[in-house]
LOTI-503443 format. One record per residue: residue in three letters; x, y, z of N, C-alpha, C in turn. Coordinates in steps of 0.05 Angstrom, whole numbers, padded with zeros to 5 digits, always signed. Example, Ala and Ser with C-alpha at 12.3 -4.5 7.8 and 13.67 -1.06 7.14 Angstrom:
<recs>
ALA+00264-00114+00156+00246-00090+00156+00264-00066+00156;SER+00257-00045+00142+00273-00021+00143+00258+00001+00157;
</recs>
This chain:
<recs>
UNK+02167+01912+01576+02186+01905+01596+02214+01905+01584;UNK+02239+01918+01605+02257+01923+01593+02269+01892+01588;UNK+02293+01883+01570+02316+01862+01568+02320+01844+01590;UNK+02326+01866+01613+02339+01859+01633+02317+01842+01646;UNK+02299+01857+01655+02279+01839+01665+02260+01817+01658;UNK+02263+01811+01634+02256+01792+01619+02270+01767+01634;UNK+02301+01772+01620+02317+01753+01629+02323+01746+01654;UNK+02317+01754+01676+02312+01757+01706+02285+01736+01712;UNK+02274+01740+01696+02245+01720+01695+02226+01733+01720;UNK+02225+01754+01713+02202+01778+01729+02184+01777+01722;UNK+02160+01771+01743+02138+01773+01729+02116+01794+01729;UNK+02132+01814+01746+02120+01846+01749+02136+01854+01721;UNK+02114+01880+01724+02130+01901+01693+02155+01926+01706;UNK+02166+01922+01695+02186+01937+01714+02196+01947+01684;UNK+02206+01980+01706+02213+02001+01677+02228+02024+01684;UNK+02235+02038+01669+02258+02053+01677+02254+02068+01701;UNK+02225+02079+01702+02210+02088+01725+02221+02068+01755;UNK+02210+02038+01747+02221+02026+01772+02239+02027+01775;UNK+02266+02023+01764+02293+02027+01777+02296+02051+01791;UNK+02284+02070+01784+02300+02102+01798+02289+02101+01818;UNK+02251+02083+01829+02238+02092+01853+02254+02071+01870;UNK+02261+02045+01857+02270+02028+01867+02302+02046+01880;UNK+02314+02050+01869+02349+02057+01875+02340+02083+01899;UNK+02314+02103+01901+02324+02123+01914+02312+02109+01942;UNK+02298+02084+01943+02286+02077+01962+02298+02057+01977;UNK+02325+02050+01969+02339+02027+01976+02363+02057+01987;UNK+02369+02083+01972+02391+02098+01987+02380+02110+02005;UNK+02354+02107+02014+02332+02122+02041+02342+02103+02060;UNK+02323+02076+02050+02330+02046+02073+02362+02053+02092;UNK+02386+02057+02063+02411+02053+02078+02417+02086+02091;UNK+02405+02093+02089+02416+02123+02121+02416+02148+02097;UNK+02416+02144+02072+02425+02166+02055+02403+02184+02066;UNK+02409+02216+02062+02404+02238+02066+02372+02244+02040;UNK+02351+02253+02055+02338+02259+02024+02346+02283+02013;UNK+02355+02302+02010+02362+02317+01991+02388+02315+01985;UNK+02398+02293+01992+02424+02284+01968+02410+02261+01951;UNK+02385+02238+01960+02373+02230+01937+02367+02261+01925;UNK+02354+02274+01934+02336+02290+01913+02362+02303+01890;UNK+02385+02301+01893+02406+02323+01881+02411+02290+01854;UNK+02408+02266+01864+02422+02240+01852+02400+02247+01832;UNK+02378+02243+01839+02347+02244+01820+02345+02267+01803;UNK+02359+02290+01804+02349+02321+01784+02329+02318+01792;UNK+02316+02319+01825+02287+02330+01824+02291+02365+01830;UNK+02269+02380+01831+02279+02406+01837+02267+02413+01859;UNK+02235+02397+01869+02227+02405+01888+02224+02366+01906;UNK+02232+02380+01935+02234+02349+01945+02211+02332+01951;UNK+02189+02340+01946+02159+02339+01943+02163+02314+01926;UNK+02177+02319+01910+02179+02299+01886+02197+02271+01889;UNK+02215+02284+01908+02235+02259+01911+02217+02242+01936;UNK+02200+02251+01954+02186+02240+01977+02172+02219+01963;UNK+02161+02227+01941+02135+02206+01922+02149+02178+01908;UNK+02174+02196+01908+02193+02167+01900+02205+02139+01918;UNK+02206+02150+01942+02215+02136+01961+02192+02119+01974;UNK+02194+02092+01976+02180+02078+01991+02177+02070+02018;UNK+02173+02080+02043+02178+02068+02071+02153+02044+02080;UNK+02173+02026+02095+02154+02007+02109+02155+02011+02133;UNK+02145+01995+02146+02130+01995+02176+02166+01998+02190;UNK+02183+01965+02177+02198+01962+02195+02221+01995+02183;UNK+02226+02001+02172+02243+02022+02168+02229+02040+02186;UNK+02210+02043+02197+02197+02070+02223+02208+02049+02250;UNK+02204+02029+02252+02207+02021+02273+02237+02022+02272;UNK+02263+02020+02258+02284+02021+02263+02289+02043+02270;UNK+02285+02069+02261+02280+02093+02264+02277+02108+02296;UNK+02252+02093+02297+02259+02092+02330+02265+02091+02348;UNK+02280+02055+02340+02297+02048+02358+02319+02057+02357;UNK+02330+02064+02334+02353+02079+02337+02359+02113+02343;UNK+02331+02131+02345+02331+02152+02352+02325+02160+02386;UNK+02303+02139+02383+02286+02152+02406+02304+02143+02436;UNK+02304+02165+02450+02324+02155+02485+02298+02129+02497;UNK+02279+02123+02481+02263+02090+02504+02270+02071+02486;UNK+02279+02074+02461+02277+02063+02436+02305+02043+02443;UNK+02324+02062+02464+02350+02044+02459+02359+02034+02486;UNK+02336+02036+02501+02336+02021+02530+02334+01987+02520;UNK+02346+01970+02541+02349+01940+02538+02335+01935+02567;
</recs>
């Protein structure tokens, strides 16, 4: 476990790996584009940057509501 997370008092193992899946999955959450993550990451194929990114339930359900024409009926 890296310094940082030690002193954070983490009690997952977190590693350089986690920051990058962590950072490209937090610039998905906020609206970012995936193949501008994939260009941030040096991935070459976006296959690769997909595996990095984590989605939950509520990020589909925002998705909806903010895409879909029933999604933004009141």
């Amino acid at each position: 476990m890296c310094k940082a997370a030690q002193a954070s008092g983490a009690r997952k193992r977190i590693s350089p790996l986690s920051f990058r899946r962590a950072m490209a999955t937090h610039l998905l959450r906020n609206h970012a584009y995936l193949r501008h993550i994939q260009a941030i990451l040096g991935h070459a194929q976006i296959t690769s940057t997909e595996l990095y990114t984590h989605l939950v339930l509520e990020d589909l359900k925002e998705v909806i509501l903010r895409s879909h024409p029933h999604g933004r009926r009141k």
